[in-house]
C-alpha positions in Angstrom: -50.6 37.4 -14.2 -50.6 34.0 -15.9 -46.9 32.2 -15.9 -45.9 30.9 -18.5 -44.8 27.0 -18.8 -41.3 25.7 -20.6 -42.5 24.1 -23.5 -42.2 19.9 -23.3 -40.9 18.2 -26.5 -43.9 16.5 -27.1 -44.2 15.4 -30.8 -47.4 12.8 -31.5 -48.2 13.3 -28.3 -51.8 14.6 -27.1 -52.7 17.1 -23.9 -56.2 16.5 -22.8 -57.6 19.6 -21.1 -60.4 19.2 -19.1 -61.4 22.3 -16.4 -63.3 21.4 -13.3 -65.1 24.1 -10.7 -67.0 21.5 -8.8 -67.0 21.6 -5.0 -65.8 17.9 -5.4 -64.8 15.5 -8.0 -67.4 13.1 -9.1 -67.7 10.1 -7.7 -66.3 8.4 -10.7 -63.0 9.8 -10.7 -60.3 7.1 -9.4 -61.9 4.8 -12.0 -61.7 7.4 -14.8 -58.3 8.5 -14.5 -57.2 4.4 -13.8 -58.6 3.5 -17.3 -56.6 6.5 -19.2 -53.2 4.8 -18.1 -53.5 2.2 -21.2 -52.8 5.2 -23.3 -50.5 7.1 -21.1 -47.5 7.2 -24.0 -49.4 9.1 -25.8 -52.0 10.9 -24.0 -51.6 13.6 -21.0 -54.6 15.0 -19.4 -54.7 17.9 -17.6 -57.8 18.6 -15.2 -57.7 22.1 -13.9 -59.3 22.3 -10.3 -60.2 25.3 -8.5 -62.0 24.2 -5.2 -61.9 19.9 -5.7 -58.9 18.4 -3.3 -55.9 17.0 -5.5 -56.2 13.5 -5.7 -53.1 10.8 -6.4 -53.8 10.0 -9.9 -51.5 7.8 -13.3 -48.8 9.7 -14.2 -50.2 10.9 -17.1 -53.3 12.1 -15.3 -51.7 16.0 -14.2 -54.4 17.1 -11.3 -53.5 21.5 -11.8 -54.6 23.5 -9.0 -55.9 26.7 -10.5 -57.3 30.1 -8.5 -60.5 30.8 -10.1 -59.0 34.2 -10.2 -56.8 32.5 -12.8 -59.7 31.0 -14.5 -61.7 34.2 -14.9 -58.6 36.0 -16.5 -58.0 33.3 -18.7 -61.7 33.9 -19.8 -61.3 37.5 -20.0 -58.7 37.2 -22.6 -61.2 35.3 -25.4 -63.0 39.2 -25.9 -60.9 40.7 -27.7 -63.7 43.6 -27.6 -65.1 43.7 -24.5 -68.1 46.1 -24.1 -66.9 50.0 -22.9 -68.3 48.9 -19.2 -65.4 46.0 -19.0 -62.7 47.9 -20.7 -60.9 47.7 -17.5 -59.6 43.8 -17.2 -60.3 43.9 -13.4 -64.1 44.9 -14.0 -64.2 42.8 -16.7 -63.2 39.4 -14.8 -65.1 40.9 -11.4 -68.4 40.5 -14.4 -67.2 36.8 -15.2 -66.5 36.3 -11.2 -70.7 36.9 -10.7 -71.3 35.3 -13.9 -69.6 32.4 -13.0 -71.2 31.8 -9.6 -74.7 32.0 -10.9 -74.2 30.0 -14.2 -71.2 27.5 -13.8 -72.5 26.0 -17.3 -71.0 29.3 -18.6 -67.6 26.8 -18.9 -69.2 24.5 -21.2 -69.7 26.5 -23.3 -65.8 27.2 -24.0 -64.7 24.1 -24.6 -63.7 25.1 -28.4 -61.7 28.0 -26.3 -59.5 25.7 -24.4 -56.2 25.8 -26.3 -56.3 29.5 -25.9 -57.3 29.7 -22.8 -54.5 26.7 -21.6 -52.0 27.8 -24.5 -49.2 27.4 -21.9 -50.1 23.9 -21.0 -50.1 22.8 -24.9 -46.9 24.3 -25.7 -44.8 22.0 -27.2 -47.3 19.2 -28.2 -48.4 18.4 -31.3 -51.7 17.9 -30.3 -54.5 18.6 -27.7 -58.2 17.6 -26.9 -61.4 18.5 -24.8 -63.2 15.6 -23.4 -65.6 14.9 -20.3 -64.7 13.2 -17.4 -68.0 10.8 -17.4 -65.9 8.1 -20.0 -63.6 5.2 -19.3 -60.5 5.6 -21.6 -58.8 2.3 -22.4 -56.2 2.2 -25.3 -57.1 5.0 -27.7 -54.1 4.1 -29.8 -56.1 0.8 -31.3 -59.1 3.3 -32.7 -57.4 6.5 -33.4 -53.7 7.1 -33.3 -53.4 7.2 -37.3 -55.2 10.5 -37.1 -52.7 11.6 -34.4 -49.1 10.4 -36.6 -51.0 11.1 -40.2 -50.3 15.0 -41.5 -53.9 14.3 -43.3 -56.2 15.2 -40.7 -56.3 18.3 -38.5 -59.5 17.5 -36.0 -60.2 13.9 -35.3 -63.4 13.5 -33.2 -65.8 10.2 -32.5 -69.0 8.9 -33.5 -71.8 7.1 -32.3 -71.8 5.1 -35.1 -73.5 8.2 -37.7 -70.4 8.9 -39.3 -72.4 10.7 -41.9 -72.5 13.8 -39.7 -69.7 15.8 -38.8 -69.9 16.9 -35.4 -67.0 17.4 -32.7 -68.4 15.4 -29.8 -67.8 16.8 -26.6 -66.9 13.5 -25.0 -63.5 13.5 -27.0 -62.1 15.4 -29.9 -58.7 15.8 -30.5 -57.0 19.0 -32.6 -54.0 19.5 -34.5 -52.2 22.1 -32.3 -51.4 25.1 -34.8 -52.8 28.4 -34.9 -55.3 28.3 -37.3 -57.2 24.9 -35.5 -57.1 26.6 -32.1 -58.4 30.0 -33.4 -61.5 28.5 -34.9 -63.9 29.1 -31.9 -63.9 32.9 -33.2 -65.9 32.0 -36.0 -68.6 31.6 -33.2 -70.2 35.0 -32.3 -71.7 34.2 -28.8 -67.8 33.4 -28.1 -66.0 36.4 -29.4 -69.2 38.4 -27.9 -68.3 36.8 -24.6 -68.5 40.5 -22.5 -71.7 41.3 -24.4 -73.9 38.5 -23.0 -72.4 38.8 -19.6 -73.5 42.3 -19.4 -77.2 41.5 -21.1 -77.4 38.8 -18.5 -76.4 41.1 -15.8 -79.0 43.6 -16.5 -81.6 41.5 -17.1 -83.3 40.9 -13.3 -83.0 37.2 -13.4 -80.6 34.5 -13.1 -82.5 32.6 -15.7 -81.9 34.7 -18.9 -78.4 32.9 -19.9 -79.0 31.8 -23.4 -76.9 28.4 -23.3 -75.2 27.7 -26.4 -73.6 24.6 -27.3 -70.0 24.0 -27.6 -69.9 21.2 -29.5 -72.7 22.5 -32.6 -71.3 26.1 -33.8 -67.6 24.7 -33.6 -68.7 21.7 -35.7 -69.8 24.4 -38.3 -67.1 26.4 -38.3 -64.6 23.4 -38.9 -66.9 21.3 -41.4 -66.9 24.7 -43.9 -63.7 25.9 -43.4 -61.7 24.6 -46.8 -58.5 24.1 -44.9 -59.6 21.9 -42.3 -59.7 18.1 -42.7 -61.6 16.6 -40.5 -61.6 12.6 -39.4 -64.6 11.3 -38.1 
């Protein structure tokens, strides 16, 4: 069972989820979390560990220690339709379990999932993020607070300087936190289908058949045709 979090008053103000299921945080780390203090009154990042030791970190840096048994059932809930086989939830996350151990890419892939799978740690904000840890934050507010304050936009994401194509980069793009943003990941099918390929790559004899899909390219498709998204780049 999943406890639920009281909600934090948190207008303007952005949670950064980032899940981790590494044996050990990356070397990196204590200089990673330093730099995100220069945007700490506005930005709280949450990294989820399941088997990494909790490190001190900024105040704004919040280091959750997470069961993957709590992970997996957080995963379970995306399918809405799992196939008959999973039907049960504990068969089902036992599937994601074995999954999980032979293909721990399986969690990029949900990176468009996040705010349903973390609702109870965005609760309250008015906005939240995916990111990757392998980035050195600095003041954010300088390049991209108007998009946070401004009601115009609804998914602000960077660039590497080719603003003429609209894609959500996986290093950092932030999301207005309402319903119809978060629930944009089930316009991908290899997402709602979650159970589906699980079970394919279960019964197919090798540990190589996962097809790998990128979180960041279907999600950018969704959002960029979707009339009543506006989208900052």
């Amino acid at each position: 069972t999943i406890q639920q979090r009281e909600a934090p008053d948190k207008l303007n103000r952005v949670a950064v989820l980032i899940p981790y299921l590494g044996p050990s945080l990356p070397p990196w780390f204590d200089a990673f979390t330093f730099s995100l203090q220069a945007s700490a009154h506005t930005y709280d990042w949450y990294i989820f560990v399941a088997d990494a030791k909790l490190r001190n970190t900024p105040s704004n840096v919040k280091m959750v220690s997470m069961t993957r048994d709590d992970y997996y059932h957080r995963i379970a809930r995306l399918d809405e339709d799992p196939p008959a086989e999973y039907k049960d939830v504990a068969t089902f996350v036992e599937a994601i379990r074995k999954a999980m151990e032979k293909k721990r890419v399986i969690m990029v892939e949900l990176k468009p999932c996040l705010a349903t799978m973390f609702s109870d740690y965005i609760a309250g904000y008015s906005h939240w993020a995916f990111a990757d840890m392998d980035i050195l934050g600095g003041n954010f507010d300088d390049a991209i607070q108007p998009a946070i304050t401004s009601s115009n936009y609804d998914i602000t994401t960077l660039s590497f300087g080719d603003t003429y194509r609209m894609y959500l980069r996986g290093q950092m793009t932030i999301h207005r936190n309402t319903p119809l943003v978060n629930s944009l990941w089930k316009g991908c099918d290899h997402l709602v289908t979650l159970g589906r390929r699980i079970m394919a790559f279960h019964t197919s004899g090798t540990d190589e058949k996962w097809s790998f899909q990128s979180a960041e390219g279907c999600i950018s498709r969704v959002a960029a045709d979707h009339k009543n998204v506006s989208i900052m780049v």
